[in-house]
PDB file of N, CA, C and O in Angstrom:
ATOM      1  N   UNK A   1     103.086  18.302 154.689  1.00  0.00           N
ATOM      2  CA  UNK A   1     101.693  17.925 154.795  1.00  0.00           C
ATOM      3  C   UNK A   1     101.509  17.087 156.050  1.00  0.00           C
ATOM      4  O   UNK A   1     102.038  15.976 156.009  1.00  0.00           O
ATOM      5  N   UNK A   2     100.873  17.408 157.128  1.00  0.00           N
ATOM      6  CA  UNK A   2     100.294  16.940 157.580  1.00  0.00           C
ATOM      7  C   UNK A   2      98.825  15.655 157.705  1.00  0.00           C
ATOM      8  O   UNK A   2      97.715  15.965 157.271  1.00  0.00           O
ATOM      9  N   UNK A   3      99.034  14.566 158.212  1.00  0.00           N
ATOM     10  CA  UNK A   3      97.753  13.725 158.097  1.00  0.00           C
ATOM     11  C   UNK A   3      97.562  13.318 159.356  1.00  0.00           C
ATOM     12  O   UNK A   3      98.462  13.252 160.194  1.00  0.00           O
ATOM     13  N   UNK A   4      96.124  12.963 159.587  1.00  0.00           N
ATOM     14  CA  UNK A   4      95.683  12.685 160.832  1.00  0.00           C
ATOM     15  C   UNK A   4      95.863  11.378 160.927  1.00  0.00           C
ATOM     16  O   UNK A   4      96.216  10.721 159.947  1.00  0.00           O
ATOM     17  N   UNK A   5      95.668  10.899 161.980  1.00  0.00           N
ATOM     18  CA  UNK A   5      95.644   9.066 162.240  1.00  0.00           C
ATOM     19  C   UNK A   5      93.975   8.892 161.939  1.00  0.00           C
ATOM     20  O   UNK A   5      93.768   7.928 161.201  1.00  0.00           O
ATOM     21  N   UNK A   6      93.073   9.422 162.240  1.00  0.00           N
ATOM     22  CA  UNK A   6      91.754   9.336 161.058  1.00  0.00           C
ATOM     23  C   UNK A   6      91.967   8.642 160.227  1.00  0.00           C
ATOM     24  O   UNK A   6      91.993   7.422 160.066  1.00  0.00           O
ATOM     25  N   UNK A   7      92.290  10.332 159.105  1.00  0.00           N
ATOM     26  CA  UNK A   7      92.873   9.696 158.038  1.00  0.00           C
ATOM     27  C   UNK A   7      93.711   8.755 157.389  1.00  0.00           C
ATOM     28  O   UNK A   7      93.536   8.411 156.220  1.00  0.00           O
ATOM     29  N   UNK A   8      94.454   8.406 157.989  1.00  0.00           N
ATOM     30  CA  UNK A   8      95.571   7.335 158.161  1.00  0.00           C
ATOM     31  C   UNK A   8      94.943   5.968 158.131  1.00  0.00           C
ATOM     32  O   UNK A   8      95.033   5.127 157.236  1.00  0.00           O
ATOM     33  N   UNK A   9      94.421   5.913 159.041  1.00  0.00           N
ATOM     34  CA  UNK A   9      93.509   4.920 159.740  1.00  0.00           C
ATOM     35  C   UNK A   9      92.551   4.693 158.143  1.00  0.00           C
ATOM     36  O   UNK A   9      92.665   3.652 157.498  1.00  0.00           O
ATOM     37  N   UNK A  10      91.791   5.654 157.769  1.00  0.00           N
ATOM     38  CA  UNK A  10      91.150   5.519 156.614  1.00  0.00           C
ATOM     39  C   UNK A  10      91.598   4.654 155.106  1.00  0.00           C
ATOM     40  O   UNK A  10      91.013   3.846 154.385  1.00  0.00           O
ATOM     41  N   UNK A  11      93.229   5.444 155.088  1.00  0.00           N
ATOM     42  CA  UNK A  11      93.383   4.884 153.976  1.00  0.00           C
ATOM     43  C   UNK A  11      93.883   3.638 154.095  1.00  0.00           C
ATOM     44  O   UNK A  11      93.702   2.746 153.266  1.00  0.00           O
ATOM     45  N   UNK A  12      94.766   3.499 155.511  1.00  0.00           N
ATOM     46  CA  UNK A  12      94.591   1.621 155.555  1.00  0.00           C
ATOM     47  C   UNK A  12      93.580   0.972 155.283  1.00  0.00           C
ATOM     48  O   UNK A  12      93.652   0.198 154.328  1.00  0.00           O
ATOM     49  N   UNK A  13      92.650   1.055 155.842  1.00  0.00           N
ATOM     50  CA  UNK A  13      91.716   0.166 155.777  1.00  0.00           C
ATOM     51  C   UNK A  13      91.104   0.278 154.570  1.00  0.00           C
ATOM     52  O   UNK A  13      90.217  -0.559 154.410  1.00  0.00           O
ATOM     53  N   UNK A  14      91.328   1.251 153.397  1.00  0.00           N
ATOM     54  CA  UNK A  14      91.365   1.331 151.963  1.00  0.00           C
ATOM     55  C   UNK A  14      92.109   0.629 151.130  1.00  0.00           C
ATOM     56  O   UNK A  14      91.715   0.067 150.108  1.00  0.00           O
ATOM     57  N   UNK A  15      93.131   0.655 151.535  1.00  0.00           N
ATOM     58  CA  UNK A  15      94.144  -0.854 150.694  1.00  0.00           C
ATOM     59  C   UNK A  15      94.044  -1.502 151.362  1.00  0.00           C
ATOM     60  O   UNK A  15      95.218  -1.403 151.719  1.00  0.00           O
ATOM     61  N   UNK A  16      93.596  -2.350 152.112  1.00  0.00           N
ATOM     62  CA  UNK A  16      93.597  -3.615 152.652  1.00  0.00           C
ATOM     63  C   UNK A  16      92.322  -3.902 152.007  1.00  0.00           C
ATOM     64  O   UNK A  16      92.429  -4.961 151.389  1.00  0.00           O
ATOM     65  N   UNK A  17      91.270  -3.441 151.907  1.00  0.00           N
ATOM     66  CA  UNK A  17      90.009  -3.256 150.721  1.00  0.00           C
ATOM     67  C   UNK A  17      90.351  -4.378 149.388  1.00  0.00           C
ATOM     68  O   UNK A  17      89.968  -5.520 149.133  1.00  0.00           O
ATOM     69  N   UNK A  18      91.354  -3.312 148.650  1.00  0.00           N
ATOM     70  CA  UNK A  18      91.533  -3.254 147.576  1.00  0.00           C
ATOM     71  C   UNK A  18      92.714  -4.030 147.649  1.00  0.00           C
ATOM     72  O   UNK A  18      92.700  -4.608 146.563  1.00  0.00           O
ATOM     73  N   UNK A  19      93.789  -4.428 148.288  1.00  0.00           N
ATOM     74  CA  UNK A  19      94.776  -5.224 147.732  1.00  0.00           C
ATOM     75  C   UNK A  19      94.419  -6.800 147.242  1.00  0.00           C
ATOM     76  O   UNK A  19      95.042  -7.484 146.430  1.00  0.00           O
ATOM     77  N   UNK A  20      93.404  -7.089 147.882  1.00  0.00           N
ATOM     78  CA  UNK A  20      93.295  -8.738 147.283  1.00  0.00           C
ATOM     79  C   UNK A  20      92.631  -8.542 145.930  1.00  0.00           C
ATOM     80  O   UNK A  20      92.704  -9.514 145.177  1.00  0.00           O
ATOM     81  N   UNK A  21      92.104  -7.644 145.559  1.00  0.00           N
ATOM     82  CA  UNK A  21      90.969  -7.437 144.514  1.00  0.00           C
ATOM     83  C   UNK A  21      92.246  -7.074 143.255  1.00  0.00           C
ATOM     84  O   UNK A  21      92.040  -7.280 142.059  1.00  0.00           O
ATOM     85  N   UNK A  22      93.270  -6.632 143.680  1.00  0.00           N
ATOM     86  CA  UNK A  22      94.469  -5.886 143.232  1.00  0.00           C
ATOM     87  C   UNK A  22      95.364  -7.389 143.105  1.00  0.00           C
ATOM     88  O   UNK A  22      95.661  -7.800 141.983  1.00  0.00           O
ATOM     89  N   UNK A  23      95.564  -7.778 143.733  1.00  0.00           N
ATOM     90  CA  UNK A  23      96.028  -9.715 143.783  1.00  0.00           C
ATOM     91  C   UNK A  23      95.950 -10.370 143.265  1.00  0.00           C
ATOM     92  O   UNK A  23      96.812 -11.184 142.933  1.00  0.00           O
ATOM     93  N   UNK A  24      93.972 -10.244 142.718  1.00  0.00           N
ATOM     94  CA  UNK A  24      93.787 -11.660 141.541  1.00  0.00           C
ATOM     95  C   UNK A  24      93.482 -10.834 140.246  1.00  0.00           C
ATOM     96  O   UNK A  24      93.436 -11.312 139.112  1.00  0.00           O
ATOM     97  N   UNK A  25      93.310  -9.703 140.537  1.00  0.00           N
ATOM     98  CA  UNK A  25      93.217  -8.874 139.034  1.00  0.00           C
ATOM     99  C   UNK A  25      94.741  -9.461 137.978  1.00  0.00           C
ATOM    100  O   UNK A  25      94.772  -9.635 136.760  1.00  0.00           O
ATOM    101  N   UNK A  26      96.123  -9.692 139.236  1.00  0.00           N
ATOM    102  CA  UNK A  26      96.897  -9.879 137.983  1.00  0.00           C
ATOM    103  C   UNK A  26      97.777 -10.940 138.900  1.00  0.00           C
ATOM    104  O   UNK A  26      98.983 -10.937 139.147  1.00  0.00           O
ATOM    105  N   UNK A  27      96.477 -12.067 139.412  1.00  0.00           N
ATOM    106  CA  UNK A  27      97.491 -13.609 140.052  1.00  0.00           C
ATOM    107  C   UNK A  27      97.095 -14.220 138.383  1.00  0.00           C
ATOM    108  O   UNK A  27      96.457 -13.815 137.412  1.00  0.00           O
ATOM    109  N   UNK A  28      98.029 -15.609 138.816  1.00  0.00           N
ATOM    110  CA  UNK A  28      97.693 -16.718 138.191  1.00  0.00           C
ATOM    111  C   UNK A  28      96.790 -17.592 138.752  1.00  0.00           C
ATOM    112  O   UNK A  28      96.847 -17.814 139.962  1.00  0.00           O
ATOM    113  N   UNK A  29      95.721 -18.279 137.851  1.00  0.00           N
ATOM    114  CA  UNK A  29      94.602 -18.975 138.507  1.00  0.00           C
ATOM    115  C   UNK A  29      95.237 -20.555 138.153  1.00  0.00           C
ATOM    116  O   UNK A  29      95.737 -20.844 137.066  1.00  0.00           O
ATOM    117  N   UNK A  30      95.117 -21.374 139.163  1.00  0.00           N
ATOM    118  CA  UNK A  30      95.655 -23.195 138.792  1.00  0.00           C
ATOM    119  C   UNK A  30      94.420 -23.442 138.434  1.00  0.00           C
ATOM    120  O   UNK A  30      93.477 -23.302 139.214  1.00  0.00           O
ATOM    121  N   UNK A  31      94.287 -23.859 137.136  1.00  0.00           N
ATOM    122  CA  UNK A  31      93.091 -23.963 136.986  1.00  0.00           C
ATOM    123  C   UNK A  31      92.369 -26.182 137.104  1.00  0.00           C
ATOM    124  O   UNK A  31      91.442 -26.938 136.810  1.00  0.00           O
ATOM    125  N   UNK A  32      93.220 -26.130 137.511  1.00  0.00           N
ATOM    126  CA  UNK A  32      93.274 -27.533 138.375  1.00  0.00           C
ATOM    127  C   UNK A  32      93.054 -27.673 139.828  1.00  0.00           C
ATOM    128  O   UNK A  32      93.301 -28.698 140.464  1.00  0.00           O
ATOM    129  N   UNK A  33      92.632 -26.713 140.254  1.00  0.00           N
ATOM    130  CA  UNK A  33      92.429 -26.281 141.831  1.00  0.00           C
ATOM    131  C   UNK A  33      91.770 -25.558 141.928  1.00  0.00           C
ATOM    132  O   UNK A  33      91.367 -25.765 143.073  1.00  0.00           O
ATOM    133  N   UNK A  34      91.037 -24.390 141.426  1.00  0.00           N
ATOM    134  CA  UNK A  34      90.476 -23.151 141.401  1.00  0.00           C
ATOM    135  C   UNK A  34      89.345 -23.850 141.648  1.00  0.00           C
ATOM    136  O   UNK A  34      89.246 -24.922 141.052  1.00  0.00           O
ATOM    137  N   UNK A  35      88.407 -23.505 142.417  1.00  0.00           N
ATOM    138  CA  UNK A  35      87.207 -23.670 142.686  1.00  0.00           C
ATOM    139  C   UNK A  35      86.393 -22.542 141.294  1.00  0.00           C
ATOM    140  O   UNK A  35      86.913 -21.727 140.531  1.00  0.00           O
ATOM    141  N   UNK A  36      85.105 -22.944 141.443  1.00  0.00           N
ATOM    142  CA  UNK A  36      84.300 -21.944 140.547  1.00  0.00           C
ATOM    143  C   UNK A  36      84.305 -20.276 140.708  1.00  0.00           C
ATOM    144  O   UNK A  36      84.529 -19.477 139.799  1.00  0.00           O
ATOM    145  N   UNK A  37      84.065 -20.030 141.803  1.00  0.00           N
ATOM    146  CA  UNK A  37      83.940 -18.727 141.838  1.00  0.00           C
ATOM    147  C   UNK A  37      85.736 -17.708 141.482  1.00  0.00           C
ATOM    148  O   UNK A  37      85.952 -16.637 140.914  1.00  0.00           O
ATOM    149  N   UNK A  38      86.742 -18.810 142.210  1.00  0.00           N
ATOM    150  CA  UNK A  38      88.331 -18.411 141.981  1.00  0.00           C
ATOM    151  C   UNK A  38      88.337 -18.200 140.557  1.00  0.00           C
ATOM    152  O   UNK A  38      88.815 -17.136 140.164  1.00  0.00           O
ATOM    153  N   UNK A  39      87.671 -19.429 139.292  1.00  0.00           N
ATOM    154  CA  UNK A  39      88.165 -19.421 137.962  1.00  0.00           C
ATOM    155  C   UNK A  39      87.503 -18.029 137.848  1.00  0.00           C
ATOM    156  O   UNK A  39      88.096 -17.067 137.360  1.00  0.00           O
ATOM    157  N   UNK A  40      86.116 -17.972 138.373  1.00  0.00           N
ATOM    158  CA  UNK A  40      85.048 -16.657 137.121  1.00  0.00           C
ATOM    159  C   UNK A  40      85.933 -14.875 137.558  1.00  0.00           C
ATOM    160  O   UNK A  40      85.860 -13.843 136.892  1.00  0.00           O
ATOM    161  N   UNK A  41      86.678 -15.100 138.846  1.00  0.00           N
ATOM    162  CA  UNK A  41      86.919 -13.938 139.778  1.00  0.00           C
ATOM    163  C   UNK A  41      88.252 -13.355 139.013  1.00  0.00           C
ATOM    164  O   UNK A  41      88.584 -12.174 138.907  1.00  0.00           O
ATOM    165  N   UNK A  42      89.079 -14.801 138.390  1.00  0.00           N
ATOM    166  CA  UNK A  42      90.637 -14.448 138.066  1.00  0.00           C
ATOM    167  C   UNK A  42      90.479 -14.986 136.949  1.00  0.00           C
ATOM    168  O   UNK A  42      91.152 -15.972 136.648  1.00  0.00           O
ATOM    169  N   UNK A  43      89.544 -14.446 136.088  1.00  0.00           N
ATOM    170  CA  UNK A  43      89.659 -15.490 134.632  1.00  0.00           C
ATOM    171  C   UNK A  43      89.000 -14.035 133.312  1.00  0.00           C
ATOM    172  O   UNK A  43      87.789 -13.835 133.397  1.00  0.00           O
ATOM    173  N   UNK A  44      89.482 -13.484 132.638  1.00  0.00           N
ATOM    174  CA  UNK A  44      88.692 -12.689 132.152  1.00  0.00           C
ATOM    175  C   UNK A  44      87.726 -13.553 131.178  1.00  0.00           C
ATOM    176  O   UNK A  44      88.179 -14.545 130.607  1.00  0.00           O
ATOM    177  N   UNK A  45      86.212 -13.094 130.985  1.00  0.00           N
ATOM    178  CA  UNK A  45      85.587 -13.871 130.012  1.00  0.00           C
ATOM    179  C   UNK A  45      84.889 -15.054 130.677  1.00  0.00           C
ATOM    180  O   UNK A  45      84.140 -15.858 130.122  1.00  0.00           O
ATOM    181  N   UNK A  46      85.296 -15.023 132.083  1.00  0.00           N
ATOM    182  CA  UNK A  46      84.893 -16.302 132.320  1.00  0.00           C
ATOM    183  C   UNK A  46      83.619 -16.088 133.620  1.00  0.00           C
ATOM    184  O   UNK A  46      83.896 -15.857 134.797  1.00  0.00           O
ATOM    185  N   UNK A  47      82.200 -16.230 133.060  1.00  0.00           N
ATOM    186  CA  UNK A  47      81.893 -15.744 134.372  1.00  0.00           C
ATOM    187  C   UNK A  47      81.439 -16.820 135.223  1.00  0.00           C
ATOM    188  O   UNK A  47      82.293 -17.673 135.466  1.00  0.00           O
ATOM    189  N   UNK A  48      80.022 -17.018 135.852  1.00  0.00           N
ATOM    190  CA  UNK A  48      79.900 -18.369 136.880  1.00  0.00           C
ATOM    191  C   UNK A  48      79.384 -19.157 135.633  1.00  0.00           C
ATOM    192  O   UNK A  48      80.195 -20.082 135.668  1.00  0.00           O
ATOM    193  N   UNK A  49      78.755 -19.366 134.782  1.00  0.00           N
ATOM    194  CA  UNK A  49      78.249 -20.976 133.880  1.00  0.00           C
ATOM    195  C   UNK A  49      79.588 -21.416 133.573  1.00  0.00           C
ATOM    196  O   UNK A  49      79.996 -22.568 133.717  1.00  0.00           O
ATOM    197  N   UNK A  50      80.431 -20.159 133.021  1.00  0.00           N
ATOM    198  CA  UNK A  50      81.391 -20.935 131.987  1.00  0.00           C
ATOM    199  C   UNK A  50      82.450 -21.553 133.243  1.00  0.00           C
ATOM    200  O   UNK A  50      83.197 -22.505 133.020  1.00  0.00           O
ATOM    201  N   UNK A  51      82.387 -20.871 134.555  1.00  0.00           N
ATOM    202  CA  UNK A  51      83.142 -21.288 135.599  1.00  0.00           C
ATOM    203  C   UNK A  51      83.204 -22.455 136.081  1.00  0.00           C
ATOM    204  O   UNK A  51      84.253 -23.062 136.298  1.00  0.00           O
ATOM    205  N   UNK A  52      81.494 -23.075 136.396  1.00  0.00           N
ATOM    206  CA  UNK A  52      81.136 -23.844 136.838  1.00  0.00           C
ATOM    207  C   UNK A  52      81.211 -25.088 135.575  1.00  0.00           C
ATOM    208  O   UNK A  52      81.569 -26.231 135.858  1.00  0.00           O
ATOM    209  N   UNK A  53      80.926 -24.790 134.538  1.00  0.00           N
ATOM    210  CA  UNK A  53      81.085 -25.762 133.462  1.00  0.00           C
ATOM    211  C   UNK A  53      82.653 -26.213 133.391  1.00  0.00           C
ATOM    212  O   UNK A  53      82.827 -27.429 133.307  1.00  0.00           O
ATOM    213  N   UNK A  54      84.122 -25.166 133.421  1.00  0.00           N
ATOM    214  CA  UNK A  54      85.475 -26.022 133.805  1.00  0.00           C
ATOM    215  C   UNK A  54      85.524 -26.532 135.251  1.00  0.00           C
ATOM    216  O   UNK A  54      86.520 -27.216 135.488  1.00  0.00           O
ATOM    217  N   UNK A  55      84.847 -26.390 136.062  1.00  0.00           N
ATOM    218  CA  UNK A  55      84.763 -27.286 137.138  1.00  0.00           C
ATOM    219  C   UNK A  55      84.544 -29.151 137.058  1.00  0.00           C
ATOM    220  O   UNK A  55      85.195 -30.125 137.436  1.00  0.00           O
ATOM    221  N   UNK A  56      82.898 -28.854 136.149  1.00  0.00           N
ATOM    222  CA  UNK A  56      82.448 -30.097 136.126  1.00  0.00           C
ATOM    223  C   UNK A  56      83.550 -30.791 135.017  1.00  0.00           C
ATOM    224  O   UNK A  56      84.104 -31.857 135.284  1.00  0.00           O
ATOM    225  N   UNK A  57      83.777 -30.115 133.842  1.00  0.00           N
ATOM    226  CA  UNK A  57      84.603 -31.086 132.875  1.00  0.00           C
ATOM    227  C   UNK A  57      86.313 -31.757 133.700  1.00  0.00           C
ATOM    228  O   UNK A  57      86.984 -32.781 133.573  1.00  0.00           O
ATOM    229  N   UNK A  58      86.412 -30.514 134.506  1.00  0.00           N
ATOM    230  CA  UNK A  58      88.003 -31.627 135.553  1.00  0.00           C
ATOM    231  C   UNK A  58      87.259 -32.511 136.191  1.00  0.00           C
ATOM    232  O   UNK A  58      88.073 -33.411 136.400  1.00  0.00           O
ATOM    233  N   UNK A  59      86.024 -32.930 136.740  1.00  0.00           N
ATOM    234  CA  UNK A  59      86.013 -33.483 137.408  1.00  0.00           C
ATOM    235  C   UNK A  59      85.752 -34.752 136.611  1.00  0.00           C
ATOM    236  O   UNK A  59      86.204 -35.826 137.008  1.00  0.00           O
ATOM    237  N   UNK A  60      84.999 -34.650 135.442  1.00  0.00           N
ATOM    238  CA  UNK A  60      84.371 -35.797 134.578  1.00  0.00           C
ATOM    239  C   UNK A  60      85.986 -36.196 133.894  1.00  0.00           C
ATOM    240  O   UNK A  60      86.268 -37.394 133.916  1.00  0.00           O
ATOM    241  N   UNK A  61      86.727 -35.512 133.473  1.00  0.00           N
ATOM    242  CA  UNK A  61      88.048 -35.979 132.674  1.00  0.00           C
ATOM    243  C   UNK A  61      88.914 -35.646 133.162  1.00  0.00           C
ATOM    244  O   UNK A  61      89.962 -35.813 132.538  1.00  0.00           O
ATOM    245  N   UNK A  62      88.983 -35.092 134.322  1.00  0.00           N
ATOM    246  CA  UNK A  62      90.420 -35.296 134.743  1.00  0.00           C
ATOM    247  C   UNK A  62      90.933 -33.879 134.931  1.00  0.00           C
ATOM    248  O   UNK A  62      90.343 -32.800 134.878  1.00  0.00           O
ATOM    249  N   UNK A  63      92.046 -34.153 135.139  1.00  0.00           N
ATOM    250  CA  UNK A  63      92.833 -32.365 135.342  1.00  0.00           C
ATOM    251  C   UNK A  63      93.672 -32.174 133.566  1.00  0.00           C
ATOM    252  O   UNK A  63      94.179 -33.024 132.834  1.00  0.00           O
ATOM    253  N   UNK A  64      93.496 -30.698 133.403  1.00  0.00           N
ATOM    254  CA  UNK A  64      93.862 -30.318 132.101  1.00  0.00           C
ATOM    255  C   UNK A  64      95.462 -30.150 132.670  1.00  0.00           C
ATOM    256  O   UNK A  64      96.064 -29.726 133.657  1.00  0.00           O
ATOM    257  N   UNK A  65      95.751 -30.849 131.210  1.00  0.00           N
ATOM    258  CA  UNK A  65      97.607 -30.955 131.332  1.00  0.00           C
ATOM    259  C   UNK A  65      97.787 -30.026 130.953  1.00  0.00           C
ATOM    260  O   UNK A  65      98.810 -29.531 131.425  1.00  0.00           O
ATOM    261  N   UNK A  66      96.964 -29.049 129.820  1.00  0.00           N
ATOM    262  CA  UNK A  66      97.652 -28.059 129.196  1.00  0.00           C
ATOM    263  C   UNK A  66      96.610 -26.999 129.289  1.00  0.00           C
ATOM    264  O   UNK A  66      95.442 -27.313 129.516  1.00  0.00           O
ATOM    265  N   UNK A  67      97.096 -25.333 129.071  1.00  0.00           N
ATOM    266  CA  UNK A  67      96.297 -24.120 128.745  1.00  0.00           C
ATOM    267  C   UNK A  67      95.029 -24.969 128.236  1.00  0.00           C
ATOM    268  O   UNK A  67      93.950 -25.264 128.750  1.00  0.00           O
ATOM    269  N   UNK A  68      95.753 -25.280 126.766  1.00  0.00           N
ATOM    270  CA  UNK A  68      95.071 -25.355 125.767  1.00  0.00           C
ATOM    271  C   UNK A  68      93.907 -26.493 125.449  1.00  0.00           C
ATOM    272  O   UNK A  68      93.253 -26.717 124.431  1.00  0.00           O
ATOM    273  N   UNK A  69      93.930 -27.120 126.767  1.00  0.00           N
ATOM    274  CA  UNK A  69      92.806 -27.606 126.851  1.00  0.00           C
ATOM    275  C   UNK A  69      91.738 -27.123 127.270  1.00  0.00           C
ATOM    276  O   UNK A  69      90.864 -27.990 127.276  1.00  0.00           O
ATOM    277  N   UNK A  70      91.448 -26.319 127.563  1.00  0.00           N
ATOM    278  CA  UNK A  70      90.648 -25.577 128.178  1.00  0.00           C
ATOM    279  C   UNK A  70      89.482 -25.418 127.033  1.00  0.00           C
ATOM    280  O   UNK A  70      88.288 -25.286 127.305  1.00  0.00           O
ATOM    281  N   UNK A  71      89.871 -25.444 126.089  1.00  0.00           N
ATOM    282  CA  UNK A  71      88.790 -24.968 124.660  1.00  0.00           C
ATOM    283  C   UNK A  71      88.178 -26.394 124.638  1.00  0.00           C
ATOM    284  O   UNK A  71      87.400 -26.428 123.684  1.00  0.00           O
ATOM    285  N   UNK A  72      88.204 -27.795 125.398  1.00  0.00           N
ATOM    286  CA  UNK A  72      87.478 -28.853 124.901  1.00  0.00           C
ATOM    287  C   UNK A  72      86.158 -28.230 126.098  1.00  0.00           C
ATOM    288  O   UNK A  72      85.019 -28.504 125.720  1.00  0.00           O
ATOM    289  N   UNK A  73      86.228 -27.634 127.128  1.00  0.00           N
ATOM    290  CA  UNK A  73      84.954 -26.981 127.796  1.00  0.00           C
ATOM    291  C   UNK A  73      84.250 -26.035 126.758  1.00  0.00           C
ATOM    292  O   UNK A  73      84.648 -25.219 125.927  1.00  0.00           O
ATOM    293  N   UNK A  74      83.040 -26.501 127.167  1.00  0.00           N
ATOM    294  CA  UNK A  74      81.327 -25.490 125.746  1.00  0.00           C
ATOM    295  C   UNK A  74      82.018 -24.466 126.157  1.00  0.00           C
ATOM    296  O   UNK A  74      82.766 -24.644 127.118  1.00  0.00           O
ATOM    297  N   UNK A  75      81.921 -22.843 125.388  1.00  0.00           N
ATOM    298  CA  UNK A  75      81.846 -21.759 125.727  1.00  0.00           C
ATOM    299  C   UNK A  75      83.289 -21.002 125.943  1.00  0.00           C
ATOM    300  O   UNK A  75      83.522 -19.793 125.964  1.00  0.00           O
ATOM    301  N   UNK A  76      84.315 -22.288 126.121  1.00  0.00           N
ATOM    302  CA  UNK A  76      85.728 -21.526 126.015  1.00  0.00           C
ATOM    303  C   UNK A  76      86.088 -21.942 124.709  1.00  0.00           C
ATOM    304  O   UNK A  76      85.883 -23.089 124.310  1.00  0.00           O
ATOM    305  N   UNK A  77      86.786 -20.769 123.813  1.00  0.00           N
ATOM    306  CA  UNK A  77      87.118 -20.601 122.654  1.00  0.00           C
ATOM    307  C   UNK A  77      88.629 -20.120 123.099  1.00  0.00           C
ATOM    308  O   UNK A  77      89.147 -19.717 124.140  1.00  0.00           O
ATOM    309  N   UNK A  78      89.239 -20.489 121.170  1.00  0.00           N
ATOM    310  CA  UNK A  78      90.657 -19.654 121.476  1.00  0.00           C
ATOM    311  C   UNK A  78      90.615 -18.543 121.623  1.00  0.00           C
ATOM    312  O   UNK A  78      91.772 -18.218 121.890  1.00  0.00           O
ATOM    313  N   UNK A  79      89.717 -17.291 121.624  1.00  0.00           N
ATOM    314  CA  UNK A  79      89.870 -15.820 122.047  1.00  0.00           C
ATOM    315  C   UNK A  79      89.696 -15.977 123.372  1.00  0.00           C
ATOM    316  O   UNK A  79      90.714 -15.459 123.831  1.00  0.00           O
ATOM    317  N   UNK A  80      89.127 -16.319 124.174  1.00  0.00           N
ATOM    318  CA  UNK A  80      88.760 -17.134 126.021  1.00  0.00           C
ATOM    319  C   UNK A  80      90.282 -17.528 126.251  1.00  0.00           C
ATOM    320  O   UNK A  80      90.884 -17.056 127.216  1.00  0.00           O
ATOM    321  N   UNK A  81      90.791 -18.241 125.520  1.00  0.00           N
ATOM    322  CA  UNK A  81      91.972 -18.706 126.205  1.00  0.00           C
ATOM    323  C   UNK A  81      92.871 -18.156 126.007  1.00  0.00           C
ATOM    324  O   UNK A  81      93.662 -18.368 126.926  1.00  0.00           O
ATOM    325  N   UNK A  82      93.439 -17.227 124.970  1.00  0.00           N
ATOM    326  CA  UNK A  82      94.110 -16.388 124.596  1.00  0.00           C
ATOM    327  C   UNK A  82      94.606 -15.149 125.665  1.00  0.00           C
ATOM    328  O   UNK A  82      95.687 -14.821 126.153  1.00  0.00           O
ATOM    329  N   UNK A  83      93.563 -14.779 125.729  1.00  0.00           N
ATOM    330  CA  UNK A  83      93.341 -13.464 126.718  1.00  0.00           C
ATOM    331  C   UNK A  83      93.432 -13.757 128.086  1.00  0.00           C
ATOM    332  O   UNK A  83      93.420 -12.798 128.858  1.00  0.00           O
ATOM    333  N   UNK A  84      93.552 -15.295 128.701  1.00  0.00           N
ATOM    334  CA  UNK A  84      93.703 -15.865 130.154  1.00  0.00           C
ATOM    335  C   UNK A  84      95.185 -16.659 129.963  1.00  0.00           C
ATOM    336  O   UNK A  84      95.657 -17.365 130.855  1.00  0.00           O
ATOM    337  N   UNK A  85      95.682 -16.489 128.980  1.00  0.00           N
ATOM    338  CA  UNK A  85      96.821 -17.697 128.793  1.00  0.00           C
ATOM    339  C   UNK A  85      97.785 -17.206 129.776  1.00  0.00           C
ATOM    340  O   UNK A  85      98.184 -18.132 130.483  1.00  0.00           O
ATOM    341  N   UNK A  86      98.410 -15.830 130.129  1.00  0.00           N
ATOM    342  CA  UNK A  86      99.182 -15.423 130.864  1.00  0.00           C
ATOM    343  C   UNK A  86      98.505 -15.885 132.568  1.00  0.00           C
ATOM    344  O   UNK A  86      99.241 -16.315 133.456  1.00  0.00           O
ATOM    345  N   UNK A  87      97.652 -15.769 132.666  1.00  0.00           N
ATOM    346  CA  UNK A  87      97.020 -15.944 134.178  1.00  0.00           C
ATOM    347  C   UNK A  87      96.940 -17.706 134.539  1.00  0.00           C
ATOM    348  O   UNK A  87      96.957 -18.330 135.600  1.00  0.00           O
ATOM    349  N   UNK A  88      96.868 -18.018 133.452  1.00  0.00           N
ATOM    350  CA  UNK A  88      96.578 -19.311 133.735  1.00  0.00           C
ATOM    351  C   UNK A  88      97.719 -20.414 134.365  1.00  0.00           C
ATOM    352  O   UNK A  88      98.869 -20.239 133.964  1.00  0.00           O
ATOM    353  N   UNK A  89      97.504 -21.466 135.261  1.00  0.00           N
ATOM    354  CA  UNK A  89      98.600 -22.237 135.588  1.00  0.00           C
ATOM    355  C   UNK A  89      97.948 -23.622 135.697  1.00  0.00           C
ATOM    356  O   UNK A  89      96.764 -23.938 135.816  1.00  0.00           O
ATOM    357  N   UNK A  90      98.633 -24.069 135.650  1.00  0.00           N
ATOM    358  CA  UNK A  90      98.502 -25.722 135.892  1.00  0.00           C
ATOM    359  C   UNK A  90      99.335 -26.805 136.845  1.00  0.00           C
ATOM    360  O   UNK A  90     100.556 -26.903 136.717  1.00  0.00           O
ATOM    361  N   UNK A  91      98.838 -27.352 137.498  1.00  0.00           N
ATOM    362  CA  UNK A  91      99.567 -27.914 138.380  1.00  0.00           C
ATOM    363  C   UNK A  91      98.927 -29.630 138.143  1.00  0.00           C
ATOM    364  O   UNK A  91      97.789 -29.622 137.672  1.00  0.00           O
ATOM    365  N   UNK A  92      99.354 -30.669 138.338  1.00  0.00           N
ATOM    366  CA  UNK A  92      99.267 -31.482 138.502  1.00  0.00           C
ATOM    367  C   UNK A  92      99.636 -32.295 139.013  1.00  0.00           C
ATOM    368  O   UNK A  92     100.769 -32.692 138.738  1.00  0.00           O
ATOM    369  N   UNK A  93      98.626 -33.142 140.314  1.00  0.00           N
ATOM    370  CA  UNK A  93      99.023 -34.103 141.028  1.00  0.00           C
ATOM    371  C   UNK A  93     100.319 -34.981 140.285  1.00  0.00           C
ATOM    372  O   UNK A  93     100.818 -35.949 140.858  1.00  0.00           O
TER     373      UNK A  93
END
């Protein structure tokens, strides 16, 4: 089979598209660092309120030591955290 550099040319610039989108589909999010749009982008379940709402609660209490804090934010439940527990990371100063 033959391919052209066109084509070539095409499908690079097709995965380079798609590899970051391909990146956070299955990164881990720090969710001690993640800005809002990072949590709603790499978080399933999580879109911009519930994003922006774990923003404001790190900032009012602090950084979450654990996953499982995450459920003291409105709107995250244990099925929310369940289904992000693998993606999720934590880092702390």
């Amino acid at each position: 089979m033959v391919v052209s550099r066109r084509s070539l040319r095409h499908l690079m610039l097709a995965l380079l598209a798609v590899f970051p989108l391909l990146a956070l589909a299955g990164g881990e999010v720090d969710i001690n660092r993640a800005d809002a749009g990072e949590l709603a982008r790499g978080l399933d379940g999580i879109g911009p309120a519930k994003a922006a709402a774990i923003v404001e609660d790190r900032e009012a209490n602090g950084p979450f030591l654990a996953a499982d804090e995450l459920t003291r934010v409105s709107g995250v439940g244990p099925s929310t955290l369940e289904a992000n527990r693998g993606r999720i990371r934590i880092d702390v100063d």
